[in-house]
C-alpha distance (Angstrom), angle and dihedral (degrees) to the residues before:
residue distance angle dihedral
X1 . . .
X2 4.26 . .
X3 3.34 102.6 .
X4 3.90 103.9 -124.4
X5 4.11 126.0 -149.0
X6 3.90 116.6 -106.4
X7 4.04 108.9 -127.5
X8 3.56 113.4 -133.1
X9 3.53 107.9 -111.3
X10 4.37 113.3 -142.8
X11 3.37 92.6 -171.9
X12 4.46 86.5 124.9
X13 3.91 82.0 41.7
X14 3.93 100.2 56.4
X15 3.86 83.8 42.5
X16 3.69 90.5 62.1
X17 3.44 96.7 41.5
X18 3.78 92.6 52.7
X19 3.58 84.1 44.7
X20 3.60 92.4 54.4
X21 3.48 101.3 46.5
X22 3.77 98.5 48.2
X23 3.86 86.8 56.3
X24 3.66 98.7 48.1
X25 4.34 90.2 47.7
X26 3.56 81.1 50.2
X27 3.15 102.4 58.8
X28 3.71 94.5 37.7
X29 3.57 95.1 61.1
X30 3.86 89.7 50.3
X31 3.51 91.1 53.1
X32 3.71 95.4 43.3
X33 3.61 86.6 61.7
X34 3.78 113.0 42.7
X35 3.56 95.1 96.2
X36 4.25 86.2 49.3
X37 3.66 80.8 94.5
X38 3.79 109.4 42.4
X39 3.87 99.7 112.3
X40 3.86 96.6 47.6
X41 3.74 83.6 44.7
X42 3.52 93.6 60.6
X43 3.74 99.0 38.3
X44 3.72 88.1 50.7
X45 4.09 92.7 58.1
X46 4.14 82.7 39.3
X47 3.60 98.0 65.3
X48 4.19 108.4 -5.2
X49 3.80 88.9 178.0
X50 3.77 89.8 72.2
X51 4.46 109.2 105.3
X52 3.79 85.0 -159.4
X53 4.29 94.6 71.1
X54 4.16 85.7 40.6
């Protein structure tokens, strides 16, 4: 019998990756959008009383 070569399986290695780059989209689309909400931010600490901003 030929002895044959093992291939290296990645399977833990394409997990991580995936892993990896769900995490960092993730957190690019959060940061992408903290500043969605500046103005009602600020017109929530102007007048809180307002139901509208709520």
């Amino acid at each position: 019998m030929a002895t044959q070569d093992k291939e290296k399986d990645y399977f833990w290695h394409i997990i991580a990756a995936v892993v990896i780059a769900v995490a960092v989209t993730m957190w690019m689309v959060k940061k992408s959008e903290h500043g969605k909400y500046k103005t009602s931010a600020e017109a929530i600490a102007k007048d809180p009383a307002m139901s509208s901003y709520r």
